[in-house]
N, CA, C and O atoms as a DFTB+ gen file, in Angstrom:
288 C
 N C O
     1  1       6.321      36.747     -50.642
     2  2       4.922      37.009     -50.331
     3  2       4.391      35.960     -49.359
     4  3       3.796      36.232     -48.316
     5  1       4.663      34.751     -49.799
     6  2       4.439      33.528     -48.599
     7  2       4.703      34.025     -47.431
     8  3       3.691      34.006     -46.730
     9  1       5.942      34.623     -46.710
    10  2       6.375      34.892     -45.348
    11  2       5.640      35.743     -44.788
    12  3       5.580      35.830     -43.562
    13  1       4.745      36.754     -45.866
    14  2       3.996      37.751     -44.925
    15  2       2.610      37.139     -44.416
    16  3       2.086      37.438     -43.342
    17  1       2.101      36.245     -45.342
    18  2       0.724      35.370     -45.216
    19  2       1.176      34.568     -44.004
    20  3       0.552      34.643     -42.946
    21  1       2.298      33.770     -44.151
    22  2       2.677      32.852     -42.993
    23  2       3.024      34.174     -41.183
    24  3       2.446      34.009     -40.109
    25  1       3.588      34.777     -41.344
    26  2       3.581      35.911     -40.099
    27  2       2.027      36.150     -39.849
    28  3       1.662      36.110     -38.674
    29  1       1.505      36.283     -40.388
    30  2      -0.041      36.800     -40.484
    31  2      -1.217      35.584     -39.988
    32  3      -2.172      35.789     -39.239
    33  1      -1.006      34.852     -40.354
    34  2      -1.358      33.749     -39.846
    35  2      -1.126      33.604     -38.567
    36  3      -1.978      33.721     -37.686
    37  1       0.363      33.269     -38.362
    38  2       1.305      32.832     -37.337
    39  2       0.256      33.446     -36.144
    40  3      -0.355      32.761     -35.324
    41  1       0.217      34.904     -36.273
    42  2       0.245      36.207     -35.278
    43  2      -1.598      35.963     -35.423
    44  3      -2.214      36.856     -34.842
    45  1      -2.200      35.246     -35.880
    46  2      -3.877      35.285     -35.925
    47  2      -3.702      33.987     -34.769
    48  3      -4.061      34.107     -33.598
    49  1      -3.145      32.864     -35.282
    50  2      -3.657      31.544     -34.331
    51  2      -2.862      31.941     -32.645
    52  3      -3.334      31.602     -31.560
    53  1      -1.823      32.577     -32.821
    54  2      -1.264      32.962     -31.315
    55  2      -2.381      33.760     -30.311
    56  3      -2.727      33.391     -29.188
    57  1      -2.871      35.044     -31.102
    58  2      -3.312      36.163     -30.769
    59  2      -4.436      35.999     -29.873
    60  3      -4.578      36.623     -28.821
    61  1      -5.913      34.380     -30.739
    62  2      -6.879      34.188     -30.166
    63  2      -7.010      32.549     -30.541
    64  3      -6.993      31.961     -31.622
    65  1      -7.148      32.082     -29.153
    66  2      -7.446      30.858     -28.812
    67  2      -8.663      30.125     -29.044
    68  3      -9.357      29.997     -28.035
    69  1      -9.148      29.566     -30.196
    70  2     -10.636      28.920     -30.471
    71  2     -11.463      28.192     -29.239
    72  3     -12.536      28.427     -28.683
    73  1     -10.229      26.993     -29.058
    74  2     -10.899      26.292     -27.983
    75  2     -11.281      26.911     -26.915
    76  3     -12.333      26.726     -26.303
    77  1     -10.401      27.688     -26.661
    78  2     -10.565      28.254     -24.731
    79  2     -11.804      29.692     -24.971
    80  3     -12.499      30.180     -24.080
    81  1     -11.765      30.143     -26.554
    82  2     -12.688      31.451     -26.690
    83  2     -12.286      32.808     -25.951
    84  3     -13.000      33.584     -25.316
    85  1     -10.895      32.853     -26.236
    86  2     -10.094      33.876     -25.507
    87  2      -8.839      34.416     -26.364
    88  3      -8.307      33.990     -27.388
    89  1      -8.584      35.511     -25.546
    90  2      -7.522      36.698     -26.905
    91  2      -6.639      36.527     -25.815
    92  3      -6.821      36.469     -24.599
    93  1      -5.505      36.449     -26.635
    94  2      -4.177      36.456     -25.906
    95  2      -3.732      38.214     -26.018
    96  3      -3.486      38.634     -27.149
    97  1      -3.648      39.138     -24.896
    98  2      -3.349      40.318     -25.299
    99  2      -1.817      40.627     -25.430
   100  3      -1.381      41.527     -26.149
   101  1      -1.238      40.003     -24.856
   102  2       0.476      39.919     -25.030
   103  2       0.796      39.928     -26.439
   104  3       1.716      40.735     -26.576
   105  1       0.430      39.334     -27.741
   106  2       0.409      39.383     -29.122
   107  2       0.141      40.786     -29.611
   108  3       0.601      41.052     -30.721
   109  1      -0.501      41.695     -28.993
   110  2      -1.037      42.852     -29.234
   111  2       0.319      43.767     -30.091
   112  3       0.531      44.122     -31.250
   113  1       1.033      43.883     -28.761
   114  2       2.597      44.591     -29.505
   115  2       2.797      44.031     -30.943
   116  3       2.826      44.681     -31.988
   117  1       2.936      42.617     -30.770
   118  2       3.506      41.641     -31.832
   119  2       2.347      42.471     -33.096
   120  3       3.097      43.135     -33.811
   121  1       1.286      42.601     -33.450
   122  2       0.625      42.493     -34.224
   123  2       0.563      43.929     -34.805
   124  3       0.210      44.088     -35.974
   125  1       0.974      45.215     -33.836
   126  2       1.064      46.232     -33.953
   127  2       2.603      46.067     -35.171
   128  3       2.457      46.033     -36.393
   129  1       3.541      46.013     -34.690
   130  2       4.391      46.234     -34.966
   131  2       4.400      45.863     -36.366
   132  3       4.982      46.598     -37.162
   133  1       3.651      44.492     -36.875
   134  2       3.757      43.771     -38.005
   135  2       3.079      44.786     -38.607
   136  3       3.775      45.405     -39.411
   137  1       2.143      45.105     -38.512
   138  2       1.571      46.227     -39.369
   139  2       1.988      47.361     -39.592
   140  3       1.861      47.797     -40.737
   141  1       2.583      48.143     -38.613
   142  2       3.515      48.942     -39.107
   143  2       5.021      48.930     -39.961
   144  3       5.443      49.920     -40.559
   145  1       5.719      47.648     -39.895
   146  2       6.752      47.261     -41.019
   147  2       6.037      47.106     -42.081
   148  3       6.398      47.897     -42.953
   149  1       5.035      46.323     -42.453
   150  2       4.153      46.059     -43.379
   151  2       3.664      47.236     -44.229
   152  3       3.567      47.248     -45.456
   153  1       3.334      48.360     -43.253
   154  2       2.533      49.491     -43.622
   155  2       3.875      50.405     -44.446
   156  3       3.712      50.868     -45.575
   157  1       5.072      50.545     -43.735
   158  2       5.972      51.496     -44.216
   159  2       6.552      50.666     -45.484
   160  3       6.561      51.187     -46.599
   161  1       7.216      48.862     -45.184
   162  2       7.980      48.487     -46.006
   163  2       7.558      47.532     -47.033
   164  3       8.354      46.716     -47.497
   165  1       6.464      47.596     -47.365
   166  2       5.817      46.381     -47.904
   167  2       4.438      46.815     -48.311
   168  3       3.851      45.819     -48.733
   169  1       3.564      48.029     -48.372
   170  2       2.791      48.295     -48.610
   171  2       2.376      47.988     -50.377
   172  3       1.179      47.830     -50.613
   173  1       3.298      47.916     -51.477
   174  2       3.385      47.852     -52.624
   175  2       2.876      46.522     -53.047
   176  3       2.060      46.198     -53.911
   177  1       3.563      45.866     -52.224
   178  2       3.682      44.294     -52.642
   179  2       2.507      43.373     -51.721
   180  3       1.979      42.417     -52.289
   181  1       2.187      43.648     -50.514
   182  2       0.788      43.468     -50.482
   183  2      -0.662      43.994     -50.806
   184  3      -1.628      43.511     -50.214
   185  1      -0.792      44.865     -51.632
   186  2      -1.911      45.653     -51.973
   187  2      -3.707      45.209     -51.637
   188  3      -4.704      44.852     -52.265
   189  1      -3.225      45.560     -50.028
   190  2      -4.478      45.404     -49.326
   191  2      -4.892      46.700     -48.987
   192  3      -4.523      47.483     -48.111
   193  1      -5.655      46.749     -49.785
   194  2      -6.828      48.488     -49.815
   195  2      -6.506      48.874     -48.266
   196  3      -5.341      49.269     -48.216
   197  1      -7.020      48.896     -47.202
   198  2      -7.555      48.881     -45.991
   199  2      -6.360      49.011     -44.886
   200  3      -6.508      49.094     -43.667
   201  1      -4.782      49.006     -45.838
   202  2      -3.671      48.923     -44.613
   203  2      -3.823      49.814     -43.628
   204  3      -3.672      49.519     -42.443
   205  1      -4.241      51.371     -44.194
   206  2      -3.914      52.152     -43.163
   207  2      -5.297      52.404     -42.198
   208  3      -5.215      53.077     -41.170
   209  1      -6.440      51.855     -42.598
   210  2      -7.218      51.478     -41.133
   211  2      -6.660      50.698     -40.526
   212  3      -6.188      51.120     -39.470
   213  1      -6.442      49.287     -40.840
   214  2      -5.739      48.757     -39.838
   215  2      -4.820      48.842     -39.027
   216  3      -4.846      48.290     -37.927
   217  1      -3.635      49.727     -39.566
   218  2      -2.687      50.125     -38.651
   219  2      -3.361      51.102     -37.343
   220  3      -3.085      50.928     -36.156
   221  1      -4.297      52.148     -37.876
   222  2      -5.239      52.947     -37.119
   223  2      -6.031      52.618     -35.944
   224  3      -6.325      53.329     -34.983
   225  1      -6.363      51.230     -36.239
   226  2      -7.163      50.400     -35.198
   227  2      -6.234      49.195     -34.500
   228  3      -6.679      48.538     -33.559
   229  1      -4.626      48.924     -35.169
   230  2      -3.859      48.302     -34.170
   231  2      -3.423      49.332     -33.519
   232  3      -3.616      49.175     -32.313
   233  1      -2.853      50.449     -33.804
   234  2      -2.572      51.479     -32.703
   235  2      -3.416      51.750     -31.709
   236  3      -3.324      51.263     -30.582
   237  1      -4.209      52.477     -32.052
   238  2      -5.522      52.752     -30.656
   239  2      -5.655      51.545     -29.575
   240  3      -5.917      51.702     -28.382
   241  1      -5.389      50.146     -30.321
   242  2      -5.411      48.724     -29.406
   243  2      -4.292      48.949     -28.518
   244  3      -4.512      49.161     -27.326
   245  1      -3.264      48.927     -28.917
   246  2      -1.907      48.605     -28.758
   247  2      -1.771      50.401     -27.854
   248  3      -1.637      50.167     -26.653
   249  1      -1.772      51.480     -28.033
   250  2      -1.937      52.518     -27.173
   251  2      -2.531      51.876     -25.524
   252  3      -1.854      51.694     -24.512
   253  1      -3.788      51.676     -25.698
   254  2      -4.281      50.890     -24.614
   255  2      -3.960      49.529     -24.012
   256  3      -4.337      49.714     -22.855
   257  1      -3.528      48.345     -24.055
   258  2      -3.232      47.716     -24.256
   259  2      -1.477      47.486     -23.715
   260  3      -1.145      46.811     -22.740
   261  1      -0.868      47.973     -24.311
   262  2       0.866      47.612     -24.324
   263  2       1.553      48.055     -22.860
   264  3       2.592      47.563     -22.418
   265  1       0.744      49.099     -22.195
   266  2       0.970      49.805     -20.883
   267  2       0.866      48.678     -20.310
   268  3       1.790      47.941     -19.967
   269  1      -0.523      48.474     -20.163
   270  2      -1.149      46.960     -18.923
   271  2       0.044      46.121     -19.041
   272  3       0.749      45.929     -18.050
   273  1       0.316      45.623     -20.144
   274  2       0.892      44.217     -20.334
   275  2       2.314      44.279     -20.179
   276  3       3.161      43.403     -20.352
   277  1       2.417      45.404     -19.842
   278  2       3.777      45.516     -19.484
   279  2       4.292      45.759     -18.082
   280  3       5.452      45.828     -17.675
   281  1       2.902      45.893     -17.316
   282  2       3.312      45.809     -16.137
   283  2       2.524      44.456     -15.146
   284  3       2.163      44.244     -13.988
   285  1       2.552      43.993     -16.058
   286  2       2.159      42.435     -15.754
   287  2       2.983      41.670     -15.069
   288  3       2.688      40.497     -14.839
C-alpha cells in the first residue's frame, strides 16, 4: 500500500512545480496511466470512492494533452 501513496505522491510533486507556479504537462501520460493500472489492478485495495471519475477526468486530460507533447 506504501508504493501506491509513494507513486502518487512521486507523480503530484513532478506533475506541478510550487515555486515556479507551473504544471509540468509531460507527467500527464505518466499520471494517466497510473490511474488506469490502479483503476483495473488495485481498485480493491485502495478503496477510494471517486476512482472512476478520476480516471474520467485523467483521460479527457491526457486525450488532449498526450498528442501536443508528443510532438514536442
Amino acid at each position: 500500500m506504501f508504493f501506491f501513496f509513494y507513486v502518487g505522491l512521486k507523480l503530484e510533486k513532478d506533475f506541478y512545480n510550487v515555486q515556479k507556479d507551473k504544471f509540468n504537462i509531460s507527467k500527464v501520460p505518466d499520471i494517466y496511466d497510473s490511474i488506469k493500472y490502479d483503476l483495473l489492478h488495485n481498485k480493491d485495495i485502495l478503496q477510494f470512492p471517486h476512482t472512476e471519475d478520476l480516471y474520467v477526468c485523467s483521460k479527457a486530460l491526457a486525450d488532449i494533452v498526450v498528442p501536443q507533447v508528443n510532438t514536442i
